[in-house]
KETOR-647980 format. One record per atom (N, C-alpha, C): residue number from 1; x, y, z negated; chain. Coordinates in nm, 2 decimals. Example, Ala and Ser with C-alpha at 12.3 -4.5 7.8 and 13.67 -1.06 7.14 Angstrom:
REM residues 2
 seq      u      v      w mol
   1   1.32  -0.57  -0.78   A
   1   1.23  -0.45  -0.78   A
   1   1.32  -0.33  -0.78   A
   2   1.28  -0.22  -0.71   A
   2   1.37  -0.11  -0.71   A
   2   1.29   0.00  -0.79   A
END
This chain:
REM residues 200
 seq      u      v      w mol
   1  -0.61  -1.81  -3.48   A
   1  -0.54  -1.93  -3.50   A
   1  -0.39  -1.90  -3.52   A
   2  -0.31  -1.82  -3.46   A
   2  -0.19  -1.76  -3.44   A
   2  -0.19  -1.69  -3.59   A
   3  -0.28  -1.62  -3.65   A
   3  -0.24  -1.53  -3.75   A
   3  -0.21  -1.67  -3.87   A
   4  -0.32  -1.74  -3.87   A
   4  -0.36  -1.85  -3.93   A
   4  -0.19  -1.93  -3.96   A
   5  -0.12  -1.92  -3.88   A
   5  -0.03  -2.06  -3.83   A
   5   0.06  -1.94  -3.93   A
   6   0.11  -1.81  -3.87   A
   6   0.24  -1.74  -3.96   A
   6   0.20  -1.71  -4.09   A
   7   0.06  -1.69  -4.17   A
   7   0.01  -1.68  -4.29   A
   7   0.06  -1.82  -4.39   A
   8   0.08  -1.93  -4.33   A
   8   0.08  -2.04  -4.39   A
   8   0.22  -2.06  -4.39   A
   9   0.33  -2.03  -4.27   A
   9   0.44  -2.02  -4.26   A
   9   0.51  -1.93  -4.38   A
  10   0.43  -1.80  -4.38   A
  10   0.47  -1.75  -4.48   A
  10   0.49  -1.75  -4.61   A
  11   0.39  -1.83  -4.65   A
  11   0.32  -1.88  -4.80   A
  11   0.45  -2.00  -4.79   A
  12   0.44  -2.07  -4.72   A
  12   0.58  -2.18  -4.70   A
  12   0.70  -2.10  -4.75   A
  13   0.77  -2.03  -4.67   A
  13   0.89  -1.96  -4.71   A
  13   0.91  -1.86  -4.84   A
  14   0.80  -1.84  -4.87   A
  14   0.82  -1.80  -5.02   A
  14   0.76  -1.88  -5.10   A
  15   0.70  -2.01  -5.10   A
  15   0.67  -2.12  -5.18   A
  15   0.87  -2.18  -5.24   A
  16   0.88  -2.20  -5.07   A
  16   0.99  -2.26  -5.08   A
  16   1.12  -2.19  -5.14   A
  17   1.13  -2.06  -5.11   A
  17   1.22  -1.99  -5.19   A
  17   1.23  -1.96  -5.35   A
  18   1.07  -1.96  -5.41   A
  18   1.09  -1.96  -5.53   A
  18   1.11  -2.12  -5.60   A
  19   1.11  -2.22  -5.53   A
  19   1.13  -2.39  -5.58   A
  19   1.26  -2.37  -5.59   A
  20   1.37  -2.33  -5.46   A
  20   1.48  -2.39  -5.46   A
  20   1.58  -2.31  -5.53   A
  21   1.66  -2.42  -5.56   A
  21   1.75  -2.40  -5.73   A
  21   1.88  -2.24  -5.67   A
  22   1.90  -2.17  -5.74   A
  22   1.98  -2.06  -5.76   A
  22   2.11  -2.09  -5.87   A
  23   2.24  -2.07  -5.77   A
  23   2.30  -2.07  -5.87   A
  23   2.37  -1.90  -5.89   A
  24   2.37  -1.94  -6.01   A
  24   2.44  -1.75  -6.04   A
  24   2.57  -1.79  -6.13   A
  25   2.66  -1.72  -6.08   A
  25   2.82  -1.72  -6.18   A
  25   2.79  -1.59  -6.29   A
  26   2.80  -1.64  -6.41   A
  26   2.78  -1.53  -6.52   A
  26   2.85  -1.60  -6.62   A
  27   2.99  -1.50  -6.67   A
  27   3.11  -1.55  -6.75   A
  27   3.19  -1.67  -6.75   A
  28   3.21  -1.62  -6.60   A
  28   3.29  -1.71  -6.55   A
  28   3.21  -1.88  -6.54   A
  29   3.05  -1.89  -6.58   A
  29   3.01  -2.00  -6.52   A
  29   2.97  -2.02  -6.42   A
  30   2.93  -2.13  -6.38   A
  30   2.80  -2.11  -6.26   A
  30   2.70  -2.22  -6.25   A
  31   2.57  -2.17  -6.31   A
  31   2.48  -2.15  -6.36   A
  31   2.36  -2.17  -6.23   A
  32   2.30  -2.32  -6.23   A
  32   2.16  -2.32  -6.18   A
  32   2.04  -2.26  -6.26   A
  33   1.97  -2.20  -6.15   A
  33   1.83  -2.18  -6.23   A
  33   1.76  -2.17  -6.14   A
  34   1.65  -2.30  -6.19   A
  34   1.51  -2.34  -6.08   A
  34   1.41  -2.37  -6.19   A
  35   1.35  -2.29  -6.12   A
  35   1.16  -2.23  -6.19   A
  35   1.19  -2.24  -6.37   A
  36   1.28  -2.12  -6.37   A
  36   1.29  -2.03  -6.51   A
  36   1.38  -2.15  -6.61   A
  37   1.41  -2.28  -6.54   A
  37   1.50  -2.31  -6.62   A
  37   1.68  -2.36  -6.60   A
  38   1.74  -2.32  -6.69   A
  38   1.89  -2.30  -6.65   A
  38   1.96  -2.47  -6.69   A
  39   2.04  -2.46  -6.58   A
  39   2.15  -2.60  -6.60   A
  39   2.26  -2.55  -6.60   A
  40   2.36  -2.65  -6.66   A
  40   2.53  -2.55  -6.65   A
  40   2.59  -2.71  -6.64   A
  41   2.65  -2.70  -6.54   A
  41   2.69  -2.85  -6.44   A
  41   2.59  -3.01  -6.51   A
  42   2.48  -2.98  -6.49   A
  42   2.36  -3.08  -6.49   A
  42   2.30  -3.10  -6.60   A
  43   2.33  -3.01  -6.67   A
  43   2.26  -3.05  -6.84   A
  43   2.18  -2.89  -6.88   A
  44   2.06  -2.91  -6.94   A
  44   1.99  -2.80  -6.91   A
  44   2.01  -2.74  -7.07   A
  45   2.04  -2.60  -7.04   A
  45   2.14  -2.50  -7.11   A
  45   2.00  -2.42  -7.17   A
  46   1.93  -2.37  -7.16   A
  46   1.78  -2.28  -7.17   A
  46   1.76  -2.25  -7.28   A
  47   1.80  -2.34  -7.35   A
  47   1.75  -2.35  -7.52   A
  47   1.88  -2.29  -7.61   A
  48   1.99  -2.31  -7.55   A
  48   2.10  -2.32  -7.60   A
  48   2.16  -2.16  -7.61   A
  49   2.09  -2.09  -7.48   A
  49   2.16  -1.95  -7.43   A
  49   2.11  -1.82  -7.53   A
  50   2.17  -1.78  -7.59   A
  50   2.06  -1.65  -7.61   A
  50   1.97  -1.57  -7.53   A
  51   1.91  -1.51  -7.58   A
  51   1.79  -1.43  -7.52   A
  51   1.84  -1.36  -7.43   A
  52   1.96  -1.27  -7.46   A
  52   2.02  -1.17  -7.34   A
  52   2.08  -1.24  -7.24   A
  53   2.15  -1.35  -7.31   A
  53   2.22  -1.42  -7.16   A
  53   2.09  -1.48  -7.09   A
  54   2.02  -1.52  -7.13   A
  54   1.90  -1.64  -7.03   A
  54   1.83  -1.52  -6.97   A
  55   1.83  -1.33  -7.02   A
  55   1.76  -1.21  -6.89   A
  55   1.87  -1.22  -6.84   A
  56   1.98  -1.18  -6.83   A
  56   2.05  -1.14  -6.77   A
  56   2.09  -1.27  -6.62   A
  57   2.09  -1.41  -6.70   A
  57   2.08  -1.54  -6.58   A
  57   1.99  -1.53  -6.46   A
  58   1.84  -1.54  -6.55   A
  58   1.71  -1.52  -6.45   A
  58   1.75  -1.40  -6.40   A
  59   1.81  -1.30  -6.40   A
  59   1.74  -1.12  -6.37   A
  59   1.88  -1.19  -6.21   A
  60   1.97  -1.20  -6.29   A
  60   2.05  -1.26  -6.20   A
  60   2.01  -1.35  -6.00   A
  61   1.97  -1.43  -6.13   A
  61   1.89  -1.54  -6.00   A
  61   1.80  -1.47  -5.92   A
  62   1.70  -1.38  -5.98   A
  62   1.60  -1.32  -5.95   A
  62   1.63  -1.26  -5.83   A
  63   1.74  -1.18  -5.86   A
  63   1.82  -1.06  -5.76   A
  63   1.86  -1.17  -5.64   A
  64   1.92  -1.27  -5.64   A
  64   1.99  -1.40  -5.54   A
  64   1.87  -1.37  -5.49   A
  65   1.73  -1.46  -5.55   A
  65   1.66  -1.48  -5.47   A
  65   1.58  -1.40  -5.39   A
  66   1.58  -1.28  -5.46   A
  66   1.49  -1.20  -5.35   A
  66   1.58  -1.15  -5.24   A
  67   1.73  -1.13  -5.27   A
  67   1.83  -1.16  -5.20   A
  67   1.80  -1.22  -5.02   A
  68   1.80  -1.38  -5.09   A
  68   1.80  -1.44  -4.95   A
  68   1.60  -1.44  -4.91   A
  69   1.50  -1.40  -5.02   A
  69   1.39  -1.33  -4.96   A
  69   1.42  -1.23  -4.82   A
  70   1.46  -1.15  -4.86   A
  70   1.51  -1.04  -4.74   A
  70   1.60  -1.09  -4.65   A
  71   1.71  -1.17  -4.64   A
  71   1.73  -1.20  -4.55   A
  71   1.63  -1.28  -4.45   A
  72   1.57  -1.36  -4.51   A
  72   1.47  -1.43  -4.47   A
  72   1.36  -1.37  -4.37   A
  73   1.33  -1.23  -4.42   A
  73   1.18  -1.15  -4.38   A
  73   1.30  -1.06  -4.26   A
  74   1.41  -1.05  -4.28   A
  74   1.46  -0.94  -4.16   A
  74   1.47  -1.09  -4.07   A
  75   1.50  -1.19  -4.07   A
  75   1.55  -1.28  -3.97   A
  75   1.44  -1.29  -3.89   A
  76   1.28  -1.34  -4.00   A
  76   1.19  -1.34  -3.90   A
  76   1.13  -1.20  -3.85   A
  77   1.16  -1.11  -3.88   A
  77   1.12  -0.96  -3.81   A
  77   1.21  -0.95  -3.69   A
  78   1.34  -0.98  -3.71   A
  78   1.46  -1.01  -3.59   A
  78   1.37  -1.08  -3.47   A
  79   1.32  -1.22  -3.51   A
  79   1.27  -1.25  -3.44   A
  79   1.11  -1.25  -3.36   A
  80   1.07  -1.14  -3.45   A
  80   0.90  -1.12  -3.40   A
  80   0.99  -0.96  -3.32   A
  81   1.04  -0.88  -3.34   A
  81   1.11  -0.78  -3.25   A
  81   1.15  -0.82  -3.08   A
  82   1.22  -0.95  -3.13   A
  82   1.29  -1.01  -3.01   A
  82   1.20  -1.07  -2.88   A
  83   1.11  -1.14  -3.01   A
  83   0.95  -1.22  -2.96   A
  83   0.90  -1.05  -2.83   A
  84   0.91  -0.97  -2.95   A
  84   0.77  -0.84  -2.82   A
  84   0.86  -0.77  -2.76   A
  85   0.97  -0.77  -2.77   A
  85   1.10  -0.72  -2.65   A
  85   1.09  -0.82  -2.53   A
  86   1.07  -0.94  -2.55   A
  86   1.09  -1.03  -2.45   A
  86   0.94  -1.00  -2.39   A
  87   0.83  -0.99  -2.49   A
  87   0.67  -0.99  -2.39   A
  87   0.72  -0.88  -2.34   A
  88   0.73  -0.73  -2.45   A
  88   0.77  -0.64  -2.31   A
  88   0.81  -0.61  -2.16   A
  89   0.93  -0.69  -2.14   A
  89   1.01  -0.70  -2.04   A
  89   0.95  -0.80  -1.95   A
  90   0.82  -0.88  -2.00   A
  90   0.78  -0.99  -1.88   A
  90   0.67  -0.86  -1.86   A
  91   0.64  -0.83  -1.95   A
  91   0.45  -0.72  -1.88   A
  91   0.52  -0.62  -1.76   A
  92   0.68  -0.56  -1.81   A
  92   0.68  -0.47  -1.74   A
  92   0.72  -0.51  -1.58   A
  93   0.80  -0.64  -1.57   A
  93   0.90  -0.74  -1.46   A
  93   0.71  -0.74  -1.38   A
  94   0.59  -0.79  -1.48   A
  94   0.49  -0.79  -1.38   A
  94   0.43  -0.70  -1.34   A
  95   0.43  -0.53  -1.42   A
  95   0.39  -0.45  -1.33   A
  95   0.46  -0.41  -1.25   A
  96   0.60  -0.43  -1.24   A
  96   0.70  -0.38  -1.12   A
  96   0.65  -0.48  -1.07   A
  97   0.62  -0.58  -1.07   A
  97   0.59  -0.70  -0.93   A
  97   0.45  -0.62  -0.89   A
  98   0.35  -0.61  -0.97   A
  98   0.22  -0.53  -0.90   A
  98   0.26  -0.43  -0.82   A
  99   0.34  -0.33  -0.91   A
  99   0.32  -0.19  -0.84   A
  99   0.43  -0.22  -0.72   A
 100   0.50  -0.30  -0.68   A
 100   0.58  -0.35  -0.56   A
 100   0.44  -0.41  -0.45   A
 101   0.38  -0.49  -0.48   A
 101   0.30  -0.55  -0.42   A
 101   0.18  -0.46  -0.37   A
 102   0.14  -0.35  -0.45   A
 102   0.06  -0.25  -0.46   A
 102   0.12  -0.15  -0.30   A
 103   0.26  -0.14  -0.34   A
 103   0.37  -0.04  -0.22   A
 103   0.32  -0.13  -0.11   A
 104   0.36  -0.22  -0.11   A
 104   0.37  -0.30   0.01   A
 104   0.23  -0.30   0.13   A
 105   0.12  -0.29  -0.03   A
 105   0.00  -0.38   0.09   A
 105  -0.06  -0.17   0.16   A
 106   0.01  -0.09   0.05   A
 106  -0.01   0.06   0.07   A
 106   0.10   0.09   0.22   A
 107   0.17   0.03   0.22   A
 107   0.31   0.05   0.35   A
 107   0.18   0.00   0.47   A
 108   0.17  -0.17   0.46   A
 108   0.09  -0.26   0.51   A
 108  -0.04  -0.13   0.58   A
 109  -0.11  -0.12   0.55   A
 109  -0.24  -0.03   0.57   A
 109  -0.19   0.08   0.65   A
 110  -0.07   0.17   0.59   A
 110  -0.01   0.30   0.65   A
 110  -0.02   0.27   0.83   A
 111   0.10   0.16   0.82   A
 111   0.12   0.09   0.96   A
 111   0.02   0.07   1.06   A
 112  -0.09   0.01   0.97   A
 112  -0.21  -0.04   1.03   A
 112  -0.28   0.09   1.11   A
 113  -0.29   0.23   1.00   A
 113  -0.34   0.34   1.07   A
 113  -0.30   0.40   1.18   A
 114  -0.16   0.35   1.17   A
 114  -0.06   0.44   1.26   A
 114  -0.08   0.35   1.39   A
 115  -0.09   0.23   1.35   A
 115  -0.11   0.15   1.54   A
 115  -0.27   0.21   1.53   A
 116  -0.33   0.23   1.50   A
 116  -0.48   0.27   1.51   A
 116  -0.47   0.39   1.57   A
 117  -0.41   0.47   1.53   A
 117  -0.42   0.61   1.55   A
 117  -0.33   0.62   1.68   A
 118  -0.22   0.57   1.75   A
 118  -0.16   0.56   1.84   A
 118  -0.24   0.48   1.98   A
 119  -0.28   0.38   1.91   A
 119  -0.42   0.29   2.01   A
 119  -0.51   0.39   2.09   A
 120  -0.56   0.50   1.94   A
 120  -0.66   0.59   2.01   A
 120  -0.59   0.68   2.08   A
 121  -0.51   0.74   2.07   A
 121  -0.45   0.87   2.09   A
 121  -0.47   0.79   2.25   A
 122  -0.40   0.66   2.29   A
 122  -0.32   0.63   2.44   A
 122  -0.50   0.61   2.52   A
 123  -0.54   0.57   2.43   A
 123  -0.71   0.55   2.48   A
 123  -0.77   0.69   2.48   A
 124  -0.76   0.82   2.43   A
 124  -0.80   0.95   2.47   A
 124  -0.71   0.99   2.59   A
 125  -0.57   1.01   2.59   A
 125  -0.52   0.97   2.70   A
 125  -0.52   0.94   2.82   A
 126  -0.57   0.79   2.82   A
 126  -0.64   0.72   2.93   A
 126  -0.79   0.80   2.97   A
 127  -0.85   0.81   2.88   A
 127  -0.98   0.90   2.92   A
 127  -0.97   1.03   2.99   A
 128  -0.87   1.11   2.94   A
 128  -0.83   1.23   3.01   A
 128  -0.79   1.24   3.17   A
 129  -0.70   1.10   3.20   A
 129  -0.67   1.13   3.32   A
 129  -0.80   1.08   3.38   A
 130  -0.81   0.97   3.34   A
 130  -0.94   0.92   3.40   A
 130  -1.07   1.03   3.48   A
 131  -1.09   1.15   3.36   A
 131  -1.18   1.24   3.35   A
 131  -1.09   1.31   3.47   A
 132  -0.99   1.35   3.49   A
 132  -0.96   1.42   3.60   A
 132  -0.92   1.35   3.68   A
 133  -0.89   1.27   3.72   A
 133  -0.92   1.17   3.81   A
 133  -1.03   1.20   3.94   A
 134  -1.16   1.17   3.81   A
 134  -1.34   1.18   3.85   A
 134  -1.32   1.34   3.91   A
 135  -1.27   1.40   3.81   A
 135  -1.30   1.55   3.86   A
 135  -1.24   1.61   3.98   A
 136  -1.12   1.54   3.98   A
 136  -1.05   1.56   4.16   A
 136  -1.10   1.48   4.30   A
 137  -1.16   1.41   4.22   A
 137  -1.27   1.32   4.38   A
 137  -1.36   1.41   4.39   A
 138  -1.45   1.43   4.22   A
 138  -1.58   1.51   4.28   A
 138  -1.55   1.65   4.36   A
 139  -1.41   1.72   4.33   A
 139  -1.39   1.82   4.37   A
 139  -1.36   1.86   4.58   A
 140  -1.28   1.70   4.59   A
 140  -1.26   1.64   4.69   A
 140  -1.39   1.61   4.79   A
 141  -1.49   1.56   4.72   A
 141  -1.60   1.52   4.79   A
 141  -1.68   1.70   4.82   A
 142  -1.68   1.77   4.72   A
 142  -1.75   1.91   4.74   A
 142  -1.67   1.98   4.86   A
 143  -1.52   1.97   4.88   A
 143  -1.47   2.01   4.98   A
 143  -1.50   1.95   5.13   A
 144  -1.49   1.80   5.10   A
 144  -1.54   1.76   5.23   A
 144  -1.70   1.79   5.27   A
 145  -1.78   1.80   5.19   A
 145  -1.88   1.82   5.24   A
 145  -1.89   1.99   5.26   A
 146  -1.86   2.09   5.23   A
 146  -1.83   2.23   5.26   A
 146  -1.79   2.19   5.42   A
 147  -1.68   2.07   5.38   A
 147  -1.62   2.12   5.57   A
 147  -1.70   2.07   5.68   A
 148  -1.78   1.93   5.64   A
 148  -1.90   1.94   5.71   A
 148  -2.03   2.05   5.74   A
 149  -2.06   2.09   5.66   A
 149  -2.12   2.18   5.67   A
 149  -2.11   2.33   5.77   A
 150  -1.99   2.31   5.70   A
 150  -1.89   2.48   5.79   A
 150  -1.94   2.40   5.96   A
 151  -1.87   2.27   5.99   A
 151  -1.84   2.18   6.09   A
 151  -1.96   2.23   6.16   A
 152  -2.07   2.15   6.11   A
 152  -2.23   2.20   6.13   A
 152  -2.31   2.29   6.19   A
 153  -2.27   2.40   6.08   A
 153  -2.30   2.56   6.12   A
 153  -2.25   2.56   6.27   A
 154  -2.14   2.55   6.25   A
 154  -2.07   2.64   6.35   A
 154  -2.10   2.55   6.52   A
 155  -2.15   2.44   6.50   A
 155  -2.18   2.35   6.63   A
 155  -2.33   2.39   6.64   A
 156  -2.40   2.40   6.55   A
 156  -2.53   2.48   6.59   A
 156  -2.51   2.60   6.63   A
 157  -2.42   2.69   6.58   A
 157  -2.43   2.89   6.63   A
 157  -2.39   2.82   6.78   A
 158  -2.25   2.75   6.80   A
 158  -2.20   2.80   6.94   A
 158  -2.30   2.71   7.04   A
 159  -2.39   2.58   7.00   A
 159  -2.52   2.52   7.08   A
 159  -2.62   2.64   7.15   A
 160  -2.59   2.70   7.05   A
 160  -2.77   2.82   7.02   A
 160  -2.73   2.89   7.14   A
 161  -2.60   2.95   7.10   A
 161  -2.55   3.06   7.21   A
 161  -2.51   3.03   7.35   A
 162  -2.46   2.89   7.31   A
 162  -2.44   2.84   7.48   A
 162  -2.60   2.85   7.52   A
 163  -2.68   2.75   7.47   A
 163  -2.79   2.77   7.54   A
 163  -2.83   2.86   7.58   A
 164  -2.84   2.97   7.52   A
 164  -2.87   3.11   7.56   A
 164  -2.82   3.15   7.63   A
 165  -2.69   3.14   7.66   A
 165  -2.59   3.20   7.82   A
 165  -2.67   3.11   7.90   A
 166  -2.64   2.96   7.89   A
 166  -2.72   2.89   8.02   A
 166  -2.86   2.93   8.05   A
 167  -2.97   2.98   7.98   A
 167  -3.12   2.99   7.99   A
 167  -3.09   3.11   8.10   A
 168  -3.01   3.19   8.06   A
 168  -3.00   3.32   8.11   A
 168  -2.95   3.35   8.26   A
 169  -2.85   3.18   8.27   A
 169  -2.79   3.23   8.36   A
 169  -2.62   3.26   8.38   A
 170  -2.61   3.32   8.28   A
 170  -2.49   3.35   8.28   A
 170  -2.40   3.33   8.22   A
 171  -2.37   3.17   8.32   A
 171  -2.23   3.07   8.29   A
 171  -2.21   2.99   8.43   A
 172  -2.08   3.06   8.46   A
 172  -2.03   3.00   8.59   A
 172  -1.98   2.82   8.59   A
 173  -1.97   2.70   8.66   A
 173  -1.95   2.61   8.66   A
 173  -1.84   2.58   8.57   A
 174  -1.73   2.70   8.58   A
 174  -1.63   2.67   8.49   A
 174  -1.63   2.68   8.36   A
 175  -1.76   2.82   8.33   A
 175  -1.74   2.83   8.20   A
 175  -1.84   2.73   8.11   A
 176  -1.96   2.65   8.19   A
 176  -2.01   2.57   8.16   A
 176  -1.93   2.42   8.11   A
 177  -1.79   2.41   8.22   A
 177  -1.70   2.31   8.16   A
 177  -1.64   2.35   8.01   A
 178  -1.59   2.47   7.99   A
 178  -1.52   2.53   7.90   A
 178  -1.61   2.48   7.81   A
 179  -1.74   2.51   7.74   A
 179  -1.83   2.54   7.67   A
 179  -1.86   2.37   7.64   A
 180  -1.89   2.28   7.74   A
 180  -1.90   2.19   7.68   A
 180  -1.78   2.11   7.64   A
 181  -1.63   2.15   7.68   A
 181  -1.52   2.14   7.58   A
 181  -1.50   2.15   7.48   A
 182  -1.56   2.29   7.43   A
 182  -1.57   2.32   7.30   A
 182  -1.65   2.28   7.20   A
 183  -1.81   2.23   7.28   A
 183  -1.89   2.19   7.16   A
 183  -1.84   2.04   7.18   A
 184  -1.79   1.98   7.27   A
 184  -1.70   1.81   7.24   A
 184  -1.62   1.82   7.10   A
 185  -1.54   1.93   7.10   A
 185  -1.45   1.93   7.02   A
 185  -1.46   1.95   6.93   A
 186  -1.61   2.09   6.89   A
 186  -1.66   2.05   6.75   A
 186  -1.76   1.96   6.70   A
 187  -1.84   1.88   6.77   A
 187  -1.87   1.73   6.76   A
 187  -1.75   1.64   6.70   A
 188  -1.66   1.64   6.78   A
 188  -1.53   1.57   6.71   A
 188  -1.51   1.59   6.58   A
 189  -1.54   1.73   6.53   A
 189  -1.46   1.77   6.40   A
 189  -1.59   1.72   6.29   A
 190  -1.69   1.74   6.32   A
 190  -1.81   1.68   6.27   A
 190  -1.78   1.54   6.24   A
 191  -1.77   1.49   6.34   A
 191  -1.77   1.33   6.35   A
 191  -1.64   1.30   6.19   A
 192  -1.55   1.37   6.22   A
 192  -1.41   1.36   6.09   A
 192  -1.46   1.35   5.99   A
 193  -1.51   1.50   5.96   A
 193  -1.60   1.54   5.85   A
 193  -1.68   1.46   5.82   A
 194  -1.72   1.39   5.85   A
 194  -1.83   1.28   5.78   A
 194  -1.80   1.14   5.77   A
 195  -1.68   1.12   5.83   A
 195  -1.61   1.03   5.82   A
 195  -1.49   1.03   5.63   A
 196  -1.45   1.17   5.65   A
 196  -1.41   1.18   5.54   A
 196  -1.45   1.19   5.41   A
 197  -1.58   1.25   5.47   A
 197  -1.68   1.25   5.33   A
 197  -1.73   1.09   5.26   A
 198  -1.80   0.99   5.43   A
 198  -1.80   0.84   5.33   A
 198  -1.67   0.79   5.29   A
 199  -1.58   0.83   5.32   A
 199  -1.44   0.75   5.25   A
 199  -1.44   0.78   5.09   A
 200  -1.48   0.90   5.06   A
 200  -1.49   0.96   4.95   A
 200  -1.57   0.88   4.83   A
END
């Protein structure tokens, strides 16, 4: 449609350039000439001019007109130049708006990763202490229960042995007090020990 519209335009402007009248000054006249015939201030001269002056008029005119032909064809090339300078400059104003909008939603995402990747980092973090945390209880709980144990042992050997002095005999009233002081006291530590272990 567009080719259509400047094809017709164009046939216009050189329709209309070869209609409209040309004047040419040649010995000292000045001389219309429209569509090959000559007037010399309104009275038509054509018949009257010799052969060399009526080439020389037309060749004349001819030159005028192709003359303002060319101005005509640079004006509209001025303006079909000016026309794709101006599209140029809107295609490029829109890929700098893309490739701006393109930076941005690329910034946008960066950011996004970077709270992502900080989120996780504080969340492995948190897991870590957490993990030792667990690991200092379980280690806590393995010690209290060693000290039970130890607690244990050691209230059974000195039970075993007291009894064995008493079966035998040989433990004076005092040292029978002594003896049951001492397994009181490691009952006590027992009793701790297992206290400290359910706290655990």
């Amino acid at each position: 449609m567009k080719s259509k519209q400047i094809l017709f335009s164009l046939a216009f402007l050189i329709t209309a350039s070869v209609t409209i009248a040309q004047e040419v000054n040649h010995d000292n006249q000045v001389y219309v000439v429209k569509n090959k015939k000559i007037t010399l201030n309104g009275e038509d001269v054509s018949n009257t001019l010799t052969e060399a002056q009526t080439t020389q008029i037309l060749d004349l005119a001819k030159v005028k007109n192709n003359e303002i032909k060319a101005v005509k064809l640079a004006e509209k090339e001025a303006k079909r130049k000016e026309k794709q300078a101006e599209k140029e400059i809107k295609q490029k104003e829109k890929q700098a708006k893309a490739e701006a909008k393109e930076l941005k939603a690329q910034e946008k995402e960066r950011k996004a990763a970077e709270k992502e990747r900080k989120k996780a980092e504080k969340a492995r973090e948190k897991a870590e202490k957490e993990q030792k945390k667990a690991e200092k209880a379980i280690a806590k709980k393995e010690s209290a229960k060693k000290a039970l144990e130890k607690a244990n042992d050691k209230f059974e050997k000195e039970t075993k042995k007291y009894n064995k002095l008493d079966a035998k005999g040989k433990l004076s009233p005092n040292d029978k007090i002594k003896w049951e002081s001492k397994l009181e006291k490691l009952q006590e530590k027992i009793n701790k020990a297992e206290q400290r272990l359910n706290k655990l």
